[in-house]
DRENVEXPA-803071 format. One record per residue: x, y, z of N, C-alpha, C, O, CB in turn. Coordinates in Angstrom, 3 decimals. Glycine has a CB too. Layout:
REM DRENVEXPA-803071
+----------+----------+----------+----------+----------+----------+----------+----------+----------+----------+----------+----------+----------+----------+----------+
|     n_c1 |     n_c2 |     n_c3 |    ca_c1 |    ca_c2 |    ca_c3 |     c_c1 |     c_c2 |     c_c3 |     o_c1 |     o_c2 |     o_c3 |    cb_c1 |    cb_c2 |    cb_c3 |
+----------+----------+----------+----------+----------+----------+----------+----------+----------+----------+----------+----------+----------+----------+----------+
|        X |        Y |        Z |        X |        Y |        Z |        X |        Y |        Z |        X |        Y |        Z |        X |        Y |        Z |
...
+----------+----------+----------+----------+----------+----------+----------+----------+----------+----------+----------+----------+----------+----------+----------+
This chain:
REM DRENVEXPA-803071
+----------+----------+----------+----------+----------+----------+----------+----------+----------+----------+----------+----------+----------+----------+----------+
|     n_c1 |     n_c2 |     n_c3 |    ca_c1 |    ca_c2 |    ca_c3 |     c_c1 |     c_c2 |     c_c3 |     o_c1 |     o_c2 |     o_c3 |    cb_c1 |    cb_c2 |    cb_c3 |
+----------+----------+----------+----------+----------+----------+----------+----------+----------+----------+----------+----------+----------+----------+----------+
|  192.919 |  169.973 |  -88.520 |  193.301 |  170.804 |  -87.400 |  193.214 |  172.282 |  -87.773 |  192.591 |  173.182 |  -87.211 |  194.710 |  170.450 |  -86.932 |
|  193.866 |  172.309 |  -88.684 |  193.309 |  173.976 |  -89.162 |  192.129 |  174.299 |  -89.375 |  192.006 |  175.516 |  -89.236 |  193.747 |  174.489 |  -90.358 |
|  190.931 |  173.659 |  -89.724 |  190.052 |  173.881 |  -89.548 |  189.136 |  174.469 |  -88.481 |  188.445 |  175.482 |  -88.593 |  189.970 |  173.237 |  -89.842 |
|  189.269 |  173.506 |  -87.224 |  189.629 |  173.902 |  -85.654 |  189.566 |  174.967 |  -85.811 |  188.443 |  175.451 |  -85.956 |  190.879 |  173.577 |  -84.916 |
|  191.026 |  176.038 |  -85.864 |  191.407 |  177.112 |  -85.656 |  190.319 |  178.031 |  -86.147 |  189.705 |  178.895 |  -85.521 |  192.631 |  177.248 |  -86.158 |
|  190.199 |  177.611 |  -87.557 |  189.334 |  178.734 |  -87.955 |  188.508 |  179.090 |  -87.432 |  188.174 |  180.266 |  -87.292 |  188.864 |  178.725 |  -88.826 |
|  187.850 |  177.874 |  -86.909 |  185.925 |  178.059 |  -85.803 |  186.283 |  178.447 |  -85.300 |  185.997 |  179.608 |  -85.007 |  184.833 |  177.160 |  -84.972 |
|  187.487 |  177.571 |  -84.637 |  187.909 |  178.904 |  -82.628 |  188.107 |  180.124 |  -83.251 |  186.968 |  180.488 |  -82.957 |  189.955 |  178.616 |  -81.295 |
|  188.603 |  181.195 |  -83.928 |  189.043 |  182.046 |  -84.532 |  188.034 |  182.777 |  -84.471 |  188.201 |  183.863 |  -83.916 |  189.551 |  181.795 |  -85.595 |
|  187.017 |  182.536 |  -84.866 |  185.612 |  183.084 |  -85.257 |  184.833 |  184.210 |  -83.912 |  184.445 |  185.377 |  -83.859 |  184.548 |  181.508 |  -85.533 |
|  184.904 |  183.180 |  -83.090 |  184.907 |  183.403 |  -81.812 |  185.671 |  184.630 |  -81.039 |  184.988 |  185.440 |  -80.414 |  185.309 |  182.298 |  -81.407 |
|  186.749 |  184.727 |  -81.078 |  187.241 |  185.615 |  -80.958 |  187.122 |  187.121 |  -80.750 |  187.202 |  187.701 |  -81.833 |  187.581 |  185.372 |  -81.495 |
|  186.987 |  187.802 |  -79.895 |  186.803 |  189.414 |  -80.011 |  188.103 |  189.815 |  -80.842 |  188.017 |  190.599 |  -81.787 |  186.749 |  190.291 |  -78.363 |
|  189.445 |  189.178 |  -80.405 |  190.786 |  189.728 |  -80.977 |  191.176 |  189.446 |  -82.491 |  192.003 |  190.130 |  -83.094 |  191.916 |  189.141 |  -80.138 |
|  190.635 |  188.586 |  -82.933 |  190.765 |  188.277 |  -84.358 |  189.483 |  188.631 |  -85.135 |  189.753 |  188.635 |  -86.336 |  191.098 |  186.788 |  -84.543 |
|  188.379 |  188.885 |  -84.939 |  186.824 |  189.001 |  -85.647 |  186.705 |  190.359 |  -85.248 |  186.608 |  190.922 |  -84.157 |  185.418 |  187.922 |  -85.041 |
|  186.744 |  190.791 |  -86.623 |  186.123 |  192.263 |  -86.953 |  184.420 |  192.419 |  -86.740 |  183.997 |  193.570 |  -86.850 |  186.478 |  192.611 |  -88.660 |
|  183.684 |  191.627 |  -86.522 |  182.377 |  191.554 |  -86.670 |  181.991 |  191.329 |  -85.246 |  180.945 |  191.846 |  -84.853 |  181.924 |  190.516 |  -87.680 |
|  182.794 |  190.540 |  -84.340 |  182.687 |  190.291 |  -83.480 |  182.767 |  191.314 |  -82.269 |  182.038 |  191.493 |  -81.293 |  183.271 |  189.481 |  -83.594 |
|  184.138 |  192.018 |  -82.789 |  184.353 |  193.174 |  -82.299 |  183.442 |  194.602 |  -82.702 |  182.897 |  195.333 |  -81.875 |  185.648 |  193.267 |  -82.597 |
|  183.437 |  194.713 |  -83.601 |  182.280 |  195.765 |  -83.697 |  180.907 |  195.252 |  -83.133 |  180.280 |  196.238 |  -82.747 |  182.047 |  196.183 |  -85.245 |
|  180.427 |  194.472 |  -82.998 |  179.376 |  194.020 |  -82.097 |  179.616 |  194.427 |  -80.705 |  179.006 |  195.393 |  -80.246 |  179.229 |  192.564 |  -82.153 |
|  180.216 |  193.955 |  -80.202 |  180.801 |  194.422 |  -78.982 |  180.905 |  195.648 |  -78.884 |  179.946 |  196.115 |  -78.270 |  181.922 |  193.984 |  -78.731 |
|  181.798 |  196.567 |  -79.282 |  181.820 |  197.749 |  -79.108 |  180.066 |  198.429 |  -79.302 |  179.432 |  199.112 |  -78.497 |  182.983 |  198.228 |  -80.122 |
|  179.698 |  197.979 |  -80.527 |  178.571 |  198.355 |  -80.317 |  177.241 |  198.384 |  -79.052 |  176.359 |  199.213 |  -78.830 |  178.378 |  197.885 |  -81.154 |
|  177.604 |  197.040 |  -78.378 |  176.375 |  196.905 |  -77.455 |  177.218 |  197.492 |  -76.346 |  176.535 |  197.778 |  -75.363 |  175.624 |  195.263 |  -77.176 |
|  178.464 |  197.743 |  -76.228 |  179.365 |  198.525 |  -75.175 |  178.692 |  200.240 |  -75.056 |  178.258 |  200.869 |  -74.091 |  181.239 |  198.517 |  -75.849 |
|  178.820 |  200.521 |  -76.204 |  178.297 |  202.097 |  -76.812 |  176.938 |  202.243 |  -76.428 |  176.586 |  203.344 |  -76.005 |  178.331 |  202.315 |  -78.568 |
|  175.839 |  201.008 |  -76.532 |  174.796 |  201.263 |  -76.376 |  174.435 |  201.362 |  -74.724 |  173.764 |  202.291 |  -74.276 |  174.162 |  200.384 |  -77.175 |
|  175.018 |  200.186 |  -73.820 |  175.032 |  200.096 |  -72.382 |  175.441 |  201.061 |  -71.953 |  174.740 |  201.415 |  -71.005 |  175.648 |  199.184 |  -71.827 |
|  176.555 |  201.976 |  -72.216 |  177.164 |  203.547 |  -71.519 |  176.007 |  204.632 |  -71.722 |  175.677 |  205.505 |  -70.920 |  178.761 |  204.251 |  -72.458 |
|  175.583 |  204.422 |  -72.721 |  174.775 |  205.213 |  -73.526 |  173.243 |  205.268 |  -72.553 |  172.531 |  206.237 |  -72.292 |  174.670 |  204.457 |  -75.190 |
|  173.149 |  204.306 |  -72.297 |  171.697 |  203.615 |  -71.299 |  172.194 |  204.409 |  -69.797 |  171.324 |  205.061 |  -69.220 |  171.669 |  201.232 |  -71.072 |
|  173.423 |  204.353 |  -69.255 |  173.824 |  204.382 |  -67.972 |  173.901 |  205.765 |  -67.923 |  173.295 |  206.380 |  -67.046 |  175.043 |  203.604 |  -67.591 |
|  174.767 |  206.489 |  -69.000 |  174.417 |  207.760 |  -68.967 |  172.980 |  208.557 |  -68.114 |  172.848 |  209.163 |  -67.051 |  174.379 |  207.905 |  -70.312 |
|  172.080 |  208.167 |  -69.222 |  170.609 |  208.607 |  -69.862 |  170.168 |  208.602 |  -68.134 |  169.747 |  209.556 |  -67.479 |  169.571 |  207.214 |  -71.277 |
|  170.435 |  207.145 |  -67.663 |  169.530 |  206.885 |  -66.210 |  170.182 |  207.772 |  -65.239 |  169.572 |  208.619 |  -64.586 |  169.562 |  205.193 |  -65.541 |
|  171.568 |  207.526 |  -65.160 |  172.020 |  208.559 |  -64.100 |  171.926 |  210.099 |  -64.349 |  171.980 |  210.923 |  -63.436 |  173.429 |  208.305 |  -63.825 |
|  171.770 |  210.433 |  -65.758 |  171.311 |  211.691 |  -65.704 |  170.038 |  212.113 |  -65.254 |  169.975 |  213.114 |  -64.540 |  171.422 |  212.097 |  -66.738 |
|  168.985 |  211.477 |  -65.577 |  167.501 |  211.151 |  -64.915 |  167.457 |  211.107 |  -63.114 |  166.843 |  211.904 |  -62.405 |  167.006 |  209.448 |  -65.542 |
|  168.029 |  210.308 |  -62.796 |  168.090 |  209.986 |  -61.289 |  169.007 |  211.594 |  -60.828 |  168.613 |  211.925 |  -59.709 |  169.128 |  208.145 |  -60.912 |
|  169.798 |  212.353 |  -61.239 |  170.201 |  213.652 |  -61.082 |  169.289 |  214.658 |  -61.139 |  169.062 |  215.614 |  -60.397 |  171.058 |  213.916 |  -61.888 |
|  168.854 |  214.310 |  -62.057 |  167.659 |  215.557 |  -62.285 |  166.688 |  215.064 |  -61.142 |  166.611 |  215.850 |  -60.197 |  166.740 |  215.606 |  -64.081 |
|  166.123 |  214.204 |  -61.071 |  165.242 |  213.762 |  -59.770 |  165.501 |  213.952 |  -58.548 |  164.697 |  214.169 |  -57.642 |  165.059 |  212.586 |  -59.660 |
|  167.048 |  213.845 |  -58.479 |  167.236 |  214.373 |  -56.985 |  167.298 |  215.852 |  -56.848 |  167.449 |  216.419 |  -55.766 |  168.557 |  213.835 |  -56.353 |
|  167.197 |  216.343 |  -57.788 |  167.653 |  218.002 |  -58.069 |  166.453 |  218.743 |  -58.172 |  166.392 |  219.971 |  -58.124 |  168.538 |  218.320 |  -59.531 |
|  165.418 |  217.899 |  -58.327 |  163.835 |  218.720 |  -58.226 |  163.680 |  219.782 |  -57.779 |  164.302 |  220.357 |  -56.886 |  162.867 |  218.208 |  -57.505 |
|  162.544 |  220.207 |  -58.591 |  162.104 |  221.735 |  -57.947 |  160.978 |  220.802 |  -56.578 |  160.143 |  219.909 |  -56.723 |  160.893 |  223.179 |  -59.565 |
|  161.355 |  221.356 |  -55.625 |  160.681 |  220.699 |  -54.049 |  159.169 |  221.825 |  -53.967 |  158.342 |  220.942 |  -53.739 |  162.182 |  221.074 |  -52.176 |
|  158.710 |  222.548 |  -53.989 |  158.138 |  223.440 |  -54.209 |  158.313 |  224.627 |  -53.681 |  159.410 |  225.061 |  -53.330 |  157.291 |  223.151 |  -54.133 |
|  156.664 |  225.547 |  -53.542 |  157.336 |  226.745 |  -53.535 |  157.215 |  227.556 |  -51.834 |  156.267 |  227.564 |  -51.048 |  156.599 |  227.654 |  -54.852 |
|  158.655 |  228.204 |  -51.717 |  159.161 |  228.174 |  -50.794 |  158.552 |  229.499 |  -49.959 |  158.073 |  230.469 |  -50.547 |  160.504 |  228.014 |  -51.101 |
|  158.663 |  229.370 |  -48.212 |  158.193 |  230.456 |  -47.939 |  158.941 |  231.403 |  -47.335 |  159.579 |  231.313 |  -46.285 |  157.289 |  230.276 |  -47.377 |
|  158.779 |  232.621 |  -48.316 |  159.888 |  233.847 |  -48.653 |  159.499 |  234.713 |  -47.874 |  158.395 |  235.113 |  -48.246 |  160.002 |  234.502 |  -50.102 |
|  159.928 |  235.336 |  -46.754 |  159.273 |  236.548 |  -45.613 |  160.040 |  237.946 |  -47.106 |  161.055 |  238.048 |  -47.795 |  160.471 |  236.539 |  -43.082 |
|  158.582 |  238.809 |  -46.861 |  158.981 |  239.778 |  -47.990 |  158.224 |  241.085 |  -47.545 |  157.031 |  241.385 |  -47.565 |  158.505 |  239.228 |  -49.603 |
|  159.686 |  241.946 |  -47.015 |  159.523 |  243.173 |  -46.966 |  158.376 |  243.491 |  -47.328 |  157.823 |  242.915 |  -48.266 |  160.320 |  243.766 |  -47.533 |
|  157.579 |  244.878 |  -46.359 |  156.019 |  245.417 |  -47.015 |  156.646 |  246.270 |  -47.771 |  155.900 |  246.501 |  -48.723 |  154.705 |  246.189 |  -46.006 |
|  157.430 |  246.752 |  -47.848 |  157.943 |  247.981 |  -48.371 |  158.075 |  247.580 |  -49.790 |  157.702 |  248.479 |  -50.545 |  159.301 |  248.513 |  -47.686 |
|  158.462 |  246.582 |  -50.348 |  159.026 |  245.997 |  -51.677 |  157.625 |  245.599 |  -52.483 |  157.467 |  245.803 |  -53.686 |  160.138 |  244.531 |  -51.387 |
|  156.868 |  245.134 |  -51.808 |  155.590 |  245.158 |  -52.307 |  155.343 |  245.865 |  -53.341 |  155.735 |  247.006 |  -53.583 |  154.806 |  245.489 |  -51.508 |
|  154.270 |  244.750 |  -54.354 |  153.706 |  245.497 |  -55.670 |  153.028 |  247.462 |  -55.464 |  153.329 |  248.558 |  -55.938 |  152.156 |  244.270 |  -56.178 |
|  151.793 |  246.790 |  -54.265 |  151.413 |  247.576 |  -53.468 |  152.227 |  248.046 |  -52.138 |  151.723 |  247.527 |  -51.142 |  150.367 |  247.095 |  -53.258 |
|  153.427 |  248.946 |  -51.811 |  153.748 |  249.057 |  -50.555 |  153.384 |  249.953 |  -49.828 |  152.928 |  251.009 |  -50.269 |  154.735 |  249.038 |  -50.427 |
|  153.533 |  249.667 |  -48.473 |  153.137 |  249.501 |  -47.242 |  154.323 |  250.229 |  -46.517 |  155.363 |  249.597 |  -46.332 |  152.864 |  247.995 |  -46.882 |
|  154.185 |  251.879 |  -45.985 |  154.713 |  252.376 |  -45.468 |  154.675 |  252.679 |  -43.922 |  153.468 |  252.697 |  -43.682 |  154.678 |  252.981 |  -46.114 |
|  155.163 |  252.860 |  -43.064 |  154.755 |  252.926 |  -41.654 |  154.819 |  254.816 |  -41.865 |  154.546 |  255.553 |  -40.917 |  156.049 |  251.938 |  -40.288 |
+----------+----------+----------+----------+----------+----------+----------+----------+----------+----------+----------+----------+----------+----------+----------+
């Protein structure tokens, strides 16, 4: 019967150090993934849309344009 225990034991996230650092690890790696994408999908919605059309004084002009 103690034997038992030990296998079930093994198993365990709460008793297995190995088990648990596994876990945490592929935990760390999945946040890590979710991050990355939702930062991606931010930046994508945040695009430069292109370029916009700016009504611009003659006066400000490289060359201006006086009346």
């Amino acid at each position: 019967m103690d034997q038992e225990h030990i296998k079930g034991s093994n198993r365990d996230i709460t008793t297995s150090w190995i088990s648990t650092s596994r876990f945490i690890f592929y935990l760390y790696l999945l946040i890590m993934v979710a991050f990355f994408v939702g930062m991606c999908l931010g930046l994508y919605s945040h695009r430069y849309k292109g370029k916009p059309d700016v009504v611009v004084p003659s006066s400000t002009l490289y060359d201006p344009v006086y009346k």
